[in-house]
C-alpha positions in Angstrom: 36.1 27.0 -43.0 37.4 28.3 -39.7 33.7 29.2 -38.7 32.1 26.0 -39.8 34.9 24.0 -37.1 33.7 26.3 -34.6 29.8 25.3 -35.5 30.8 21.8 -35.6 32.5 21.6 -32.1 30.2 24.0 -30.4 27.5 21.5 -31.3 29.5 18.5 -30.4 29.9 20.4 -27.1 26.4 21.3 -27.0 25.7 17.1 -27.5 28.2 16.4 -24.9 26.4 19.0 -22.3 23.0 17.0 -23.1 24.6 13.2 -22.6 26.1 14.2 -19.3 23.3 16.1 -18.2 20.9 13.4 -19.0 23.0 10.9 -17.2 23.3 13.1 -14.4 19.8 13.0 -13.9 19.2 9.6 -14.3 22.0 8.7 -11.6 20.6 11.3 -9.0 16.9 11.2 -9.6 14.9 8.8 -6.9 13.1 6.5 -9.6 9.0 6.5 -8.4 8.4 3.1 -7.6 5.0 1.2 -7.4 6.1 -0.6 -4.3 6.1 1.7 -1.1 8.5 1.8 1.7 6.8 5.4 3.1 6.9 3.6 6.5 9.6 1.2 7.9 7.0 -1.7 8.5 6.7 -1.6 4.8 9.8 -3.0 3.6 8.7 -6.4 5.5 6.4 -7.3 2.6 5.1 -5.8 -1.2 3.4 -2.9 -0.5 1.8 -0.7 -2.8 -0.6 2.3 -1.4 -3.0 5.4 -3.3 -3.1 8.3 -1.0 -6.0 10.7 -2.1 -7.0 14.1 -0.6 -5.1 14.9 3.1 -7.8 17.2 3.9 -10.1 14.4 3.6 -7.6 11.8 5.1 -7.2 14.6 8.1 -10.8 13.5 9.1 -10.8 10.2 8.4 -7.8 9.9 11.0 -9.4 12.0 13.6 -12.4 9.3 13.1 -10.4 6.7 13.6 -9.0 7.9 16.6 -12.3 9.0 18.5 -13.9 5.2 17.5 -16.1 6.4 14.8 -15.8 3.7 12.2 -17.4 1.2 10.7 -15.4 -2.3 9.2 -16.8 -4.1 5.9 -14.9 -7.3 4.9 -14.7 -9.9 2.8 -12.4 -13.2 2.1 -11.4 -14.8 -1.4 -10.4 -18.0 -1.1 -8.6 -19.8 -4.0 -10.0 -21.1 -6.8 -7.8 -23.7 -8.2 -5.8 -25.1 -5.8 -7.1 -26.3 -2.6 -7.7 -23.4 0.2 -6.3 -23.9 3.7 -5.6 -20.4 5.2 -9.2 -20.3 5.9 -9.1 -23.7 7.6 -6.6 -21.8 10.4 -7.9 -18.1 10.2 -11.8 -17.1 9.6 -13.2 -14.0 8.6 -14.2 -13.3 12.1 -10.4 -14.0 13.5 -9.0 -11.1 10.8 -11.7 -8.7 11.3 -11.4 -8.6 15.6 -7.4 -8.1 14.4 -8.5 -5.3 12.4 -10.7 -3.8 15.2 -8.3 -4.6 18.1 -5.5 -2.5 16.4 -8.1 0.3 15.9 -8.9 0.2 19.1 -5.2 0.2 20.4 -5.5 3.9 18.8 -8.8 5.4 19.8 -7.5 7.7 22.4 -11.1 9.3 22.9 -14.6 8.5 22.2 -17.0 10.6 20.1 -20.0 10.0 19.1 -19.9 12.3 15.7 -22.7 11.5 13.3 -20.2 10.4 10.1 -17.6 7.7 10.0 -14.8 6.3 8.3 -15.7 2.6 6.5 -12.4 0.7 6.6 -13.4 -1.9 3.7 -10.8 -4.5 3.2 -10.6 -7.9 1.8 -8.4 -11.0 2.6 -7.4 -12.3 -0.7 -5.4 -16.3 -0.4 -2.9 -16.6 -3.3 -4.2 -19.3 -5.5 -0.8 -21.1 -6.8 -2.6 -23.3 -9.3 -4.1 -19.8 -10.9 -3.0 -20.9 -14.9 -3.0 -17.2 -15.0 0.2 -17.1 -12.4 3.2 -18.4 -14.7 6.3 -16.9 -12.8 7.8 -18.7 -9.6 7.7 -15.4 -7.8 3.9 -15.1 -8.2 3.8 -18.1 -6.1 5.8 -17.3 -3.1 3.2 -14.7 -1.2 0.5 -16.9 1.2 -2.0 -14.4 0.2 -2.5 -10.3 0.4 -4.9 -7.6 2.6 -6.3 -4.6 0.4 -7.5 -2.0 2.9 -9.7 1.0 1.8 -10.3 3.8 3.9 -13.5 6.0 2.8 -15.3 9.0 3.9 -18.2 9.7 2.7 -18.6 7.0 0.3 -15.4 8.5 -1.5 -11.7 6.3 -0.9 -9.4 8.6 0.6 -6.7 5.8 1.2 -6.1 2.8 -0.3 -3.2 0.4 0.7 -2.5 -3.5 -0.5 0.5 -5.3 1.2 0.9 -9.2 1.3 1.4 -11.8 3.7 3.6 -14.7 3.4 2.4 -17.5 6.4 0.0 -20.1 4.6 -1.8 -19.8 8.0 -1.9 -16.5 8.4 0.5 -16.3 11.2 1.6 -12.9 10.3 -2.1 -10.9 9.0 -1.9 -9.6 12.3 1.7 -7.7 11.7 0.1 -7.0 8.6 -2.9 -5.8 9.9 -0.4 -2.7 12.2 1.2 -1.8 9.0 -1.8 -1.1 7.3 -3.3 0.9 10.4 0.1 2.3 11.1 0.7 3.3 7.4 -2.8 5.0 7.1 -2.1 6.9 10.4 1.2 8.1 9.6 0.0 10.0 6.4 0.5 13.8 6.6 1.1 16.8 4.4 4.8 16.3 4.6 5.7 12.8 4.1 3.5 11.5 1.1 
């Protein structure tokens, strides 16, 4: 009889060590969230990003940098309700944005045979979607999904939204994107 109560609490202990241990955890471990905040300019908006291969993303940078890219967009306007963001900011407007704050980081030209395709689209939030039944699906003006490839492969790919029904701030947008992409390294991702 002695024995078995030394069994018994040993595994009540043994429970015990588990529960705390597992709270412990839970408490101290950073929960992976989809929504990024790698880089301070993304906590100004939902940001979610896939970084792939660093190697590759090493190259993809250093074409950046020397002006060795080449920019493929598109726009989706909405569907259902009426769209008006295009009515105050084309296609043309976002991509100059988009080349402007590449060029604000080429530091050197060079005229290297491959390049980096920055493919993005401008998507407008389309609040009358019957497929968007939650208020908070309704407050974004729209969102830019940026991919960065080499080689035909996406080595970075990064969507953060935008909240100006005119697109007032795409172009703050725009530098996180650039800035986010930049910032990757084999420390900090």
């Amino acid at each position: 009889m002695k024995y078995l109560k030394i069994i018994i609490w040993s595994a009540i202990a043994v429970f015990v060590l588990f529960v705390v241990k597992d709270i412990y955890k839970t408490i101290t471990t950073k929960k992976a969230s989809a929504i990024t905040k790698r880089v301070p300019c993304q906590v100004k908006s939902t940001t979610f990003e896939k970084i792939d291969n660093t190697e590759d993303i090493k190259i993809a940078q250093e074409l950046l940098i020397s002006g060795n890219f080449i920019i493929q967009s598109e726009i989706q306007k909405s569907v259902y309700a009426t769209s008006k963001l295009f009515d105050y900011m084309s296609k043309d407007d976002i991509d100059n944005i988009v080349s402007n704050e590449i060029k604000n980081i080429s530091k050197r030209k060079s005229h290297m045979t491959d390049k980096v395709l920055v493919s993005y689209y401008t998507r407008e939030n389309d609040i009358k979607d019957p497929g968007k039944k939650t208020k908070k699906s309704k407050l974004y003006a729209g969102y830019l999904v940026f991919e960065f490839k080499l080689h035909d492969k996406t080595v970075y790919k990064i969507q953060t939204d935008f909240q100006n029904k005119q697109g007032k701030d795409i172009a703050d947008r725009i530098s996180c994107v650039i800035t986010s992409f930049m910032k990757i390294d084999d420390k900090n991702h």
